[in-house]
Biotite code that builds the C-alpha atoms (Angstrom):
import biotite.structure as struc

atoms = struc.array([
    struc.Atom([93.223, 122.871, 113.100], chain_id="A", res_id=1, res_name="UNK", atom_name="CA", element="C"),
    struc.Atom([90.247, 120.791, 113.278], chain_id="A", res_id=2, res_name="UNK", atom_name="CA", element="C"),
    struc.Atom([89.763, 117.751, 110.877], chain_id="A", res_id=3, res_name="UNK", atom_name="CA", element="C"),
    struc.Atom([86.825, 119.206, 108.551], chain_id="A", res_id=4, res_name="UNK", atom_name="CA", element="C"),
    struc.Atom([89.042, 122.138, 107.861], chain_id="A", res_id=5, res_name="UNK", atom_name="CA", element="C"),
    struc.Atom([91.827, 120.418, 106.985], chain_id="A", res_id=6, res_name="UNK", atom_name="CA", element="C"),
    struc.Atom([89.612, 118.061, 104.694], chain_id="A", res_id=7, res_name="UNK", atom_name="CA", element="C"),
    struc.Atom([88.837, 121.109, 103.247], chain_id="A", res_id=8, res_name="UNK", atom_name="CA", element="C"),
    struc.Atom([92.027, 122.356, 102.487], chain_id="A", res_id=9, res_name="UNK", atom_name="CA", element="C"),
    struc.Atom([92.486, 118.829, 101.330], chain_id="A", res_id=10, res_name="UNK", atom_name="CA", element="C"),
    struc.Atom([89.200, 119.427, 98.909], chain_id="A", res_id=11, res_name="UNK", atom_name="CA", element="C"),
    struc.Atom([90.791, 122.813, 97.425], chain_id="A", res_id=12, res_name="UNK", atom_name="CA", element="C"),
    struc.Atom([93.740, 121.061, 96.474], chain_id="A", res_id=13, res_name="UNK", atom_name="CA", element="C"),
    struc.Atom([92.621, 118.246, 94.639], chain_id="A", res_id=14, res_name="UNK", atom_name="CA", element="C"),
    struc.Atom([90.740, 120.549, 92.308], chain_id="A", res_id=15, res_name="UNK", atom_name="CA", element="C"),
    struc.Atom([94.131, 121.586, 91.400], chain_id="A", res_id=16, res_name="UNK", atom_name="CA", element="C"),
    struc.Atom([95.779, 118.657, 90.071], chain_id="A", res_id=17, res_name="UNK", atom_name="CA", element="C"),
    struc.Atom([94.650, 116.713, 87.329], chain_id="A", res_id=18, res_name="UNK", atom_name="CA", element="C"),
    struc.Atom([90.986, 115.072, 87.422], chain_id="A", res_id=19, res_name="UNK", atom_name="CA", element="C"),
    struc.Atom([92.922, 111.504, 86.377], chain_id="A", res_id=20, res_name="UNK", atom_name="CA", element="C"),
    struc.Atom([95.606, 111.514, 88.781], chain_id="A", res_id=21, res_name="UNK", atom_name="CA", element="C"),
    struc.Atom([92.398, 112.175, 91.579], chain_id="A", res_id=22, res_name="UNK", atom_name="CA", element="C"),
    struc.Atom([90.949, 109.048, 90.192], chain_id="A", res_id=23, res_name="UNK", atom_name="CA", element="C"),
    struc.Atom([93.730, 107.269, 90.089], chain_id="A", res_id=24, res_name="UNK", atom_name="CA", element="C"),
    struc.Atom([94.940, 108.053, 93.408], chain_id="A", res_id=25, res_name="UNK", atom_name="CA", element="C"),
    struc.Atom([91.110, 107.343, 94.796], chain_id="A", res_id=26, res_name="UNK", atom_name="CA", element="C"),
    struc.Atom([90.975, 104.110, 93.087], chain_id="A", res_id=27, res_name="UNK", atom_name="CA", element="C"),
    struc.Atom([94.396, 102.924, 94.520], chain_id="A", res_id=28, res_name="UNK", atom_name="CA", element="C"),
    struc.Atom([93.024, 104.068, 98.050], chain_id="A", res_id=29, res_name="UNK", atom_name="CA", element="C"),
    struc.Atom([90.419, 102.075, 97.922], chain_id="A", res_id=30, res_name="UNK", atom_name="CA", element="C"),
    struc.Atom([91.954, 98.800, 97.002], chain_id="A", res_id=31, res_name="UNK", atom_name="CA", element="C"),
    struc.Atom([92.802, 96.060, 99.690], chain_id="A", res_id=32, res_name="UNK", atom_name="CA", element="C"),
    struc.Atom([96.470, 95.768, 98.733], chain_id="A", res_id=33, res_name="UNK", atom_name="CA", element="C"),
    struc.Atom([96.808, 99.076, 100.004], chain_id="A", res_id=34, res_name="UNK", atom_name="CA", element="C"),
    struc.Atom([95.375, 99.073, 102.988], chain_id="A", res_id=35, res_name="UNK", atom_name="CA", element="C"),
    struc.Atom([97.255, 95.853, 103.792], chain_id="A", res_id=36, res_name="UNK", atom_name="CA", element="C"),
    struc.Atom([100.560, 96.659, 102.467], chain_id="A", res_id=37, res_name="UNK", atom_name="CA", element="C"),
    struc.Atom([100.233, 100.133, 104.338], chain_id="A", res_id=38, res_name="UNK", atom_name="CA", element="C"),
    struc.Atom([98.678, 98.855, 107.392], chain_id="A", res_id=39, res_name="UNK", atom_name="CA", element="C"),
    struc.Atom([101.969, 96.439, 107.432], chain_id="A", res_id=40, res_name="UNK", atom_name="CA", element="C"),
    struc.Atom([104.526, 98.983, 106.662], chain_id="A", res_id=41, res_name="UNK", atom_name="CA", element="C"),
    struc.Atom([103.004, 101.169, 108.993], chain_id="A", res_id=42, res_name="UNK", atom_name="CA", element="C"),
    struc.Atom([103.270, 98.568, 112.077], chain_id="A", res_id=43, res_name="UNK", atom_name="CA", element="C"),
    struc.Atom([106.718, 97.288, 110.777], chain_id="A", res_id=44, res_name="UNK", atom_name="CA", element="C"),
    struc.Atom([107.870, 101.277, 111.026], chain_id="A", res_id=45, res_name="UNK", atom_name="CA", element="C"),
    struc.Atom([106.582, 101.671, 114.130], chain_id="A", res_id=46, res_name="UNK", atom_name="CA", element="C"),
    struc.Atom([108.241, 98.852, 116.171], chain_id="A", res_id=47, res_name="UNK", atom_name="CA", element="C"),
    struc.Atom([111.496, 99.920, 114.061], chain_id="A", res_id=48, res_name="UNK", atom_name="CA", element="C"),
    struc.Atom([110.876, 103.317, 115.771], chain_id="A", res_id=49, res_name="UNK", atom_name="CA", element="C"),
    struc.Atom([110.005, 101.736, 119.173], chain_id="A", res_id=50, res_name="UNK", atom_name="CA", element="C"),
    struc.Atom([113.540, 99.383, 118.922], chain_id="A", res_id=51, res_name="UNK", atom_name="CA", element="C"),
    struc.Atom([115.603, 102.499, 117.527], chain_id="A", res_id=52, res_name="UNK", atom_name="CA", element="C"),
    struc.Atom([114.304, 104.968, 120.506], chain_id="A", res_id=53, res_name="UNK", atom_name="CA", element="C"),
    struc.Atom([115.080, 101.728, 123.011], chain_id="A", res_id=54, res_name="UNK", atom_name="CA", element="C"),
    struc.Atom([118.642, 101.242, 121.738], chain_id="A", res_id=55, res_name="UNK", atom_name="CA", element="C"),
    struc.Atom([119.037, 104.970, 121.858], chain_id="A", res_id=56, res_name="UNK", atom_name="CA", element="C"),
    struc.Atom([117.796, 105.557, 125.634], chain_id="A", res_id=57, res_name="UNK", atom_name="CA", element="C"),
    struc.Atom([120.315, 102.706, 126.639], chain_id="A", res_id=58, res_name="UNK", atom_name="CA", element="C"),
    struc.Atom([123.415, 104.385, 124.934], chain_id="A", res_id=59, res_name="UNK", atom_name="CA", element="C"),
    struc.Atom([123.459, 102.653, 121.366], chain_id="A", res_id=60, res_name="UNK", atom_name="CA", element="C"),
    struc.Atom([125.836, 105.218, 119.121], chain_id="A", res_id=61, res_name="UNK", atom_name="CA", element="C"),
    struc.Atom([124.161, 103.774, 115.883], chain_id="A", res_id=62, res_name="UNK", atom_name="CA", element="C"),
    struc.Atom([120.972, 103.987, 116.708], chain_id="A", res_id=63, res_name="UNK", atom_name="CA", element="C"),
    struc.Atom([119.767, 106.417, 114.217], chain_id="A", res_id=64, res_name="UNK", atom_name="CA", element="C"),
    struc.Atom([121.543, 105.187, 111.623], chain_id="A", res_id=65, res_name="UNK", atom_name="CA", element="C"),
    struc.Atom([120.210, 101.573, 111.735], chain_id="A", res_id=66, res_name="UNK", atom_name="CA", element="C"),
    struc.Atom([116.869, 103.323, 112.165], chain_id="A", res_id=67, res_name="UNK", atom_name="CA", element="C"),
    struc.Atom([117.177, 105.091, 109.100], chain_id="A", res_id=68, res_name="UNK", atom_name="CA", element="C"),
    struc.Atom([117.870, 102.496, 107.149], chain_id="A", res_id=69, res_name="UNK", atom_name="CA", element="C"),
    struc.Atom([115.280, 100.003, 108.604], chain_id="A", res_id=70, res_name="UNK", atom_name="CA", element="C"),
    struc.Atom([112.727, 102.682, 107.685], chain_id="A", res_id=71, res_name="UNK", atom_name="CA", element="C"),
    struc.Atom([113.917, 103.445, 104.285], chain_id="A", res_id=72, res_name="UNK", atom_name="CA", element="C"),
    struc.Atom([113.812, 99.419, 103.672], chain_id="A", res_id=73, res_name="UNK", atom_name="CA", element="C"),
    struc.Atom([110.030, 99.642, 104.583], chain_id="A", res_id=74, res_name="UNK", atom_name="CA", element="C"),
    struc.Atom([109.582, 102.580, 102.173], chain_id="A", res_id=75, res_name="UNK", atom_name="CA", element="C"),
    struc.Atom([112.175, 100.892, 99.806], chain_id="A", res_id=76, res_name="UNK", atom_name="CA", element="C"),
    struc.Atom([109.918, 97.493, 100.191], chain_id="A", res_id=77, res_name="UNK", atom_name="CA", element="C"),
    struc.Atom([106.478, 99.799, 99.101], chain_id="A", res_id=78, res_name="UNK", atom_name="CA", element="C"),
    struc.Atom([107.925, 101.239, 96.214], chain_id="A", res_id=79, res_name="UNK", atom_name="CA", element="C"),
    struc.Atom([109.373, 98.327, 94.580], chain_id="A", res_id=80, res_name="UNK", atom_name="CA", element="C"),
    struc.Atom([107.493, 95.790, 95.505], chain_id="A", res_id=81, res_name="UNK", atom_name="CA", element="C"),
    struc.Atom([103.928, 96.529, 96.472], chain_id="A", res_id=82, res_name="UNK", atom_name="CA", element="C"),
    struc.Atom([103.311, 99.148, 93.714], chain_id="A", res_id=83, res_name="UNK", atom_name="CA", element="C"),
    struc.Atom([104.790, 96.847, 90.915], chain_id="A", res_id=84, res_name="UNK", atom_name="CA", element="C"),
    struc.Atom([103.488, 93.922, 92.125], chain_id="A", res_id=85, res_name="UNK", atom_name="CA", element="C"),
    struc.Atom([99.390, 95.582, 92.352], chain_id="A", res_id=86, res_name="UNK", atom_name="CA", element="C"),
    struc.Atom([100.437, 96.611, 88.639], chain_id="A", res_id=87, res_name="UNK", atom_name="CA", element="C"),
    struc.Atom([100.805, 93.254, 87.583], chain_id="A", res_id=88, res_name="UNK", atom_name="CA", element="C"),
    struc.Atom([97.759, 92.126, 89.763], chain_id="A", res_id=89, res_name="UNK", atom_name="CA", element="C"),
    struc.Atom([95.719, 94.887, 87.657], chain_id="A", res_id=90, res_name="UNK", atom_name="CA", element="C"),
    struc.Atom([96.621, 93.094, 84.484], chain_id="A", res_id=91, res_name="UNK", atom_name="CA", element="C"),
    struc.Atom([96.163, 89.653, 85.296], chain_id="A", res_id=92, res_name="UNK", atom_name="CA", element="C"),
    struc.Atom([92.625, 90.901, 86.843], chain_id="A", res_id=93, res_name="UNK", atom_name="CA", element="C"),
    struc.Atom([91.194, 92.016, 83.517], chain_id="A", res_id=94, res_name="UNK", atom_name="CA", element="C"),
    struc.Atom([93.142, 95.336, 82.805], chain_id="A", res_id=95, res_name="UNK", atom_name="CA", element="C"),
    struc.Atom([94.881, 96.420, 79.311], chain_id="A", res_id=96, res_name="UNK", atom_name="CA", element="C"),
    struc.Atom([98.973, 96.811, 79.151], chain_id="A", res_id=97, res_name="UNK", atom_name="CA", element="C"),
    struc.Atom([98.715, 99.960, 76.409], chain_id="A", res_id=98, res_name="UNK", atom_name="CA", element="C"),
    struc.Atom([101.634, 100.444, 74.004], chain_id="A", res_id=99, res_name="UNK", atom_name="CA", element="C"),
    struc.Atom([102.529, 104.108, 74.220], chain_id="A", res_id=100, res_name="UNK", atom_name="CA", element="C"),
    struc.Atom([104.400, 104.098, 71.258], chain_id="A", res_id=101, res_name="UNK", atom_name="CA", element="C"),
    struc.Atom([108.760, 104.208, 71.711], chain_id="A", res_id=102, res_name="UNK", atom_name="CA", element="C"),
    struc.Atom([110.167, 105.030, 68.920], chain_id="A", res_id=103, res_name="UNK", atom_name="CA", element="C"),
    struc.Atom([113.961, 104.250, 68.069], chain_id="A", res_id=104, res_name="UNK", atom_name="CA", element="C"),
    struc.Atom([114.488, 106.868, 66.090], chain_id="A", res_id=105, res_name="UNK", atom_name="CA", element="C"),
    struc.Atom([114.524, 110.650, 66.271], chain_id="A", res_id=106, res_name="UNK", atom_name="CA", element="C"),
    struc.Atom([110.610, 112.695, 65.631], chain_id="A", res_id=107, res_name="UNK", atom_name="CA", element="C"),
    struc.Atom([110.443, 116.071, 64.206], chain_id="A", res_id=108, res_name="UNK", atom_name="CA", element="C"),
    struc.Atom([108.705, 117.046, 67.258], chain_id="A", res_id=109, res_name="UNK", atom_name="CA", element="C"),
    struc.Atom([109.822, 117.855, 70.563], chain_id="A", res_id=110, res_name="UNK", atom_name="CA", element="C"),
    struc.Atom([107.519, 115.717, 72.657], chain_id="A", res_id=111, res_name="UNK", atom_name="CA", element="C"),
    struc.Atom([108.349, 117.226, 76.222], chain_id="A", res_id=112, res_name="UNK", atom_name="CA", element="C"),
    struc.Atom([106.686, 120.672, 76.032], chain_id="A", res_id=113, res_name="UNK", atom_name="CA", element="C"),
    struc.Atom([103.651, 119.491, 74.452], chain_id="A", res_id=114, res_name="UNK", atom_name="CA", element="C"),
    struc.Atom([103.429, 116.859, 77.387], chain_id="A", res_id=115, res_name="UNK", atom_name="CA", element="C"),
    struc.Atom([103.615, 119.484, 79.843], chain_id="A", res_id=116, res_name="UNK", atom_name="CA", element="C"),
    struc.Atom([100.926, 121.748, 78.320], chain_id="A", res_id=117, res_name="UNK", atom_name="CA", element="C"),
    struc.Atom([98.484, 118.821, 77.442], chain_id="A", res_id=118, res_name="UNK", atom_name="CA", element="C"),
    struc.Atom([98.039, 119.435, 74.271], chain_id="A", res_id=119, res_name="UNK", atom_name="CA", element="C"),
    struc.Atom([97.816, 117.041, 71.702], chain_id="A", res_id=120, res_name="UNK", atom_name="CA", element="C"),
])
């Protein structure tokens, strides 16, 4: 499969999701947080790899589970640290923290369906 047709493929499916979550998703893409955070994660999951395959070939028994955890700390360390942390970068750069309205009590509506079918 060559690269164009997979970019493609890639093309066909973005038209199927919604056109803010391709923005969104383009815009974080873009930024330099990403690329560095992901870059770093990406080099820190590699030499994880490298040691776990090493300690494997020489007879380690735990190997792969020591592995698995290393990498899920990487992808642990992305999730709740990197994204939050660019959230609160956003805002302190200029962007808006919107209220989307919690209510304590009960509504006559049933919010979830109309959610899902985007209706207002």
């Amino acid at each position: 499969m060559t690269a164009a047709r997979v970019l493609g493929w890639l093309d066909e499916q973005s038209d199927r999701l919604s056109p803010l979550v391709v923005k969104e998703v383009r815009q974080v893409v873009r930024g330099r947080e990403f690329s560095l955070s992901f870059g770093a994660c990406l080099v820190a999951g590699l030499m994880v790899a490298f040691l776990g395959a090493t300690d494997a070939v020489a007879g380690g028994g735990t190997a792969g589970r020591w592995t698995f955890v290393a990498l899920m700390a990487c992808l642990g360390f992305l999730g709740l640290a990197v994204v939050p942390l660019g959230a609160f970068n956003a805002l302190r750069r200029g962007g808006k923290a919107i209220n989307i309205g919690g209510v304590a009590d009960p509504i006559p509506l049933e919010p979830f369906p109309l959610m899902c079918l985007q209706k207002s």
